[in-house]
Structures are given as structure tokens and as C-alpha cells.
C-alpha positions in Angstrom: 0.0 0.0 0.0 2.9 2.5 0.6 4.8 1.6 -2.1 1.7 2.0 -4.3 1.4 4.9 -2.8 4.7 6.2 -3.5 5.2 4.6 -7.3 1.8 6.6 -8.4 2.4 9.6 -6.3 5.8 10.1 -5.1 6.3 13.9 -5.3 3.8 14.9 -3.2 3.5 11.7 -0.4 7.4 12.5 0.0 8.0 15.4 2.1 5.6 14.3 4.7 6.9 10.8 4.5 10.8 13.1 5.1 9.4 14.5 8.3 7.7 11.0 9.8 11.1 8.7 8.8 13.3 10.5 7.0 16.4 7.9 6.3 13.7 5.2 4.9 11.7 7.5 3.5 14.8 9.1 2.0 16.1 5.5 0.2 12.7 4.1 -0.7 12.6 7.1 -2.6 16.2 6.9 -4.1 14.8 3.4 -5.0 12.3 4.9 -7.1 14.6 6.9 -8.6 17.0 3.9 -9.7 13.7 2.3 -11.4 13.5 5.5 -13.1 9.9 5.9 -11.4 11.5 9.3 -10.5 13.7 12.1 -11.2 16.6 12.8 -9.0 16.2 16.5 -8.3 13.0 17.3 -7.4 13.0 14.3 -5.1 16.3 16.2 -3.2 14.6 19.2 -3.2 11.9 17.7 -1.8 13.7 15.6 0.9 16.1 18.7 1.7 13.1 21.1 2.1 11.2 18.8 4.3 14.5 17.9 6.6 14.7 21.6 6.7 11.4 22.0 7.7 11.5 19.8 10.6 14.9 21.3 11.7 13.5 24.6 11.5 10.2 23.1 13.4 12.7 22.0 16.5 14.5 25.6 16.3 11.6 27.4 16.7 10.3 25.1 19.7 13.7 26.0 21.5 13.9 29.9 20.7 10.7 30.1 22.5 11.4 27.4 25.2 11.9 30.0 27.9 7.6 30.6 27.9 6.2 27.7 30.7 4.2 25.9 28.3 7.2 25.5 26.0 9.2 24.8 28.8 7.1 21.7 30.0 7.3 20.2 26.6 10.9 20.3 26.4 11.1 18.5 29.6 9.4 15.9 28.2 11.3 15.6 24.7 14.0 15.1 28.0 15.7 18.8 27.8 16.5 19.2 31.4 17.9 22.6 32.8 21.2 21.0 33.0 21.4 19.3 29.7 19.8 22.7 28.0 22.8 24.4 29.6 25.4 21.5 28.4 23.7 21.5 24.9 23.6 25.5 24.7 27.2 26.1 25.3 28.1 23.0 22.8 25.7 25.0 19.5 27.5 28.5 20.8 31.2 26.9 20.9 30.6 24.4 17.7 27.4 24.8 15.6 28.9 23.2 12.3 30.4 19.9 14.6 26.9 20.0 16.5 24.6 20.2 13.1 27.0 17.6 11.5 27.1 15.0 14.6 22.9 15.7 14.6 22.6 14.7 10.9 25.1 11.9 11.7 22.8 10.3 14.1 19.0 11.4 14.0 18.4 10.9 17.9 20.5 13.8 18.9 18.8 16.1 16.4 15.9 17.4 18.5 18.1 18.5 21.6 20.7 19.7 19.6 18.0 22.0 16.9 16.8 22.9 20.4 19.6 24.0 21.9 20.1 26.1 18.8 16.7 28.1 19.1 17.8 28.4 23.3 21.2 29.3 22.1 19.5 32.1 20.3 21.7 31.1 17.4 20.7 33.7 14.3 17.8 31.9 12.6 20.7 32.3 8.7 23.3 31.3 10.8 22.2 27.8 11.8 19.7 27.7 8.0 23.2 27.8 6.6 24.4 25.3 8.4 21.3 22.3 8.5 21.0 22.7 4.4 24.0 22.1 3.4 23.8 18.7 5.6 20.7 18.3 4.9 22.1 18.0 1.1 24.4 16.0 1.7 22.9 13.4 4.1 19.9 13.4 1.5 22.6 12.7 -1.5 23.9 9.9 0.1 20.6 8.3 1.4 19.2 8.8 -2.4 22.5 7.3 -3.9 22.1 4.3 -1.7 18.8 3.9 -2.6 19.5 4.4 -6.6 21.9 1.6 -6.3 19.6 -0.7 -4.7 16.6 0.6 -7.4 19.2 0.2 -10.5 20.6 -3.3 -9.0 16.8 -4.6 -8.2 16.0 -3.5 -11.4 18.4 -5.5 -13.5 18.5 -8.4 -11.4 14.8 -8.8 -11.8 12.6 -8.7 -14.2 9.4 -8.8 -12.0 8.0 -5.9 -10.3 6.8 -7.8 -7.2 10.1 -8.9 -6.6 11.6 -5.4 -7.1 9.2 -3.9 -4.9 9.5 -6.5 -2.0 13.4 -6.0 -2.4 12.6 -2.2 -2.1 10.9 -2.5 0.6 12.8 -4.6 2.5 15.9 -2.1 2.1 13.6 0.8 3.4 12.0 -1.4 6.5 16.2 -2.6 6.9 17.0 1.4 6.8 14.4 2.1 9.3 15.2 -0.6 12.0 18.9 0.3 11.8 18.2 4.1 12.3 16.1 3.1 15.1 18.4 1.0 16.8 21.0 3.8 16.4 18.3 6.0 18.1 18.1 3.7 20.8 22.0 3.2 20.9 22.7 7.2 21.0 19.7 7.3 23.2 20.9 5.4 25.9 24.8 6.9 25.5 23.2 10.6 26.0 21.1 9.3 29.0 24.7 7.9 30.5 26.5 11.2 29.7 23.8 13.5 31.2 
């Protein structure tokens, strides 16, 4: 059903599919690309713009988390006081190591875009930052996903078979960017 989804429609399911899961959303759509279902760049555009969106979405959050209703949801996303202060002087010291290290690993992206809207970083400053890494991430995600699409597609001749290949590579993407959640996860848990 997704990949139906995708294959008939992928331009316009694809950003919001970016914001929900973007690494397997990013190579399922490289994959369509490598069948030739797709064209390269609008699907970057498309990927880029939505990972910008949702790092824009977490800057905003923190550049108004001093308000109390703010406040209580960043306490909940797991922003203490001490961990805002440790993030906030990391984003004022290093913001291009920060930005690179959250596009690295997706888990640390919320506290660090966060820490960026507390650090009152200059909405250009950190834009010029997350896009080109958002490019960058996004190219390599797509290329990975091309290969598989080109690969599948001259290995098989069946669609079926392509597609449950395809799949399997996104569901594979997802579960390994969740258990590197879960890895970072706990290693920021241990460090705080």
C-alpha cells in the first residue's frame, strides 16, 4: 500500500513521509529513482526542504522554550535545565560539529535544533548550516537507494520482486536508524 502509494504519487506523499522517517523514506525514494519511477532532483529538493522543515520546526520550539508551556514540553522531549545548559554552550562553541554529529545520528537532532533556538543562534546562521547537511545526508541516502533501485531492477525482471526488495531495504533502513536512536539514546542518558 505504501509503495503503491509512492510509485503513483511520489512527489507529493514524499516530504511528509521526510518528516515522519526520513532515512527510509529518503532511500525508498532513491529506489524509485533507480527504477526511473523518479527524477533525481525534485525528489532532493523535496527531501532537503522537508529535513529543513522539521529542523526549522525543533528551532523554533527551543527559541521560545523559555515561555512555561514550552518549557514543559521540552522537559518531556528530556531537555532538562542541565542538559539545555550543556547543549547550549556546545551550539554556541561548535554549531557546524553540532549540526554535523545531529545529521550523523538522527536521535541527537531534537536536543541539539533545540539547543540552537535556546542558544539564540541567528535563525541564517544555523539555516546555513542544517541545508547544506541536509544535502548532503539526503545525496547519500538517495545514492544508496538508486543503487539498490538500478541493482533490483536489472537483477529482476518482475516488479513484485523489485518492490519487496525495495521495501525490505527501506524497513532494513528504518530498523537500523532506530536502533541507532536507541544506541545514542541510551549513551546521552549515561553522559547526562
Amino acid at each position: 500500500m505504501l509503495w503503491t502509494a509512492m510509485s503513483d504519487h511520489p512527489y507529493a506523499l514524499l516530504g511528509p513521509l521526510v518528516l515522519v522517517e526520513g532515512p527510509a523514506a529518503t532511500v525508498l525514494a532513491g529506489s524509485l529513482v533507480g527504477t526511473g519511477m523518479a527524477t533525481f532532483w525534485p525528489i532532493l529538493l523535496i527531501v532537503v526542504a522537508a529535513d529543513v522543515a522539521g529542523d526549522s520546526v525543533m528551532y523554533v520550539l527551543g527559541r521560545f522554550g523559555t515561555r512555561p508551556r514550552v518549557a514543559r514540553i521540552l522537559r518531556r522531549l528530556g531537555l532538562t535545565v542541565q542538559r539545555q545548559d550543556r547543549l547550549t554552550a556546545a551550539v554556541t562553541r561548535s554549531l557546524p560539529r553540532v549540526v554535523a554529529g545531529a545529521k550523523a545520528v538522527d536521535i541527537t537532532a531534537v536536543p541539539a535544533f533545540l539547543a540552537a533556538g535556546l542558544a539564540r543562534v541567528p535563525y541564517r546562521r544555523f539555516v546555513s548550516w542544517i541545508v547544506p547537511a541536509s544535502a548532503v545526508r539526503a545525496a547519500v541516502l538517495l545514492g544508496i537507494g538508486v543503487l539498490f533501485g538500478r541493482e533490483a531492477a536489472d537483477l529482476l525482471n518482475s516488479p513484485a520482486t523489485a518492490i519487496a526488495l525495495t521495501l525490505a531495504l527501506a524497513v532494513t533502513v528504518g530498523l537500523a536508524n532506530l536502533l541507532v536512536r536507541r544506541w545514542a539514546g541510551r549513551r546521552f542518558r549515561v553522559m547526562s
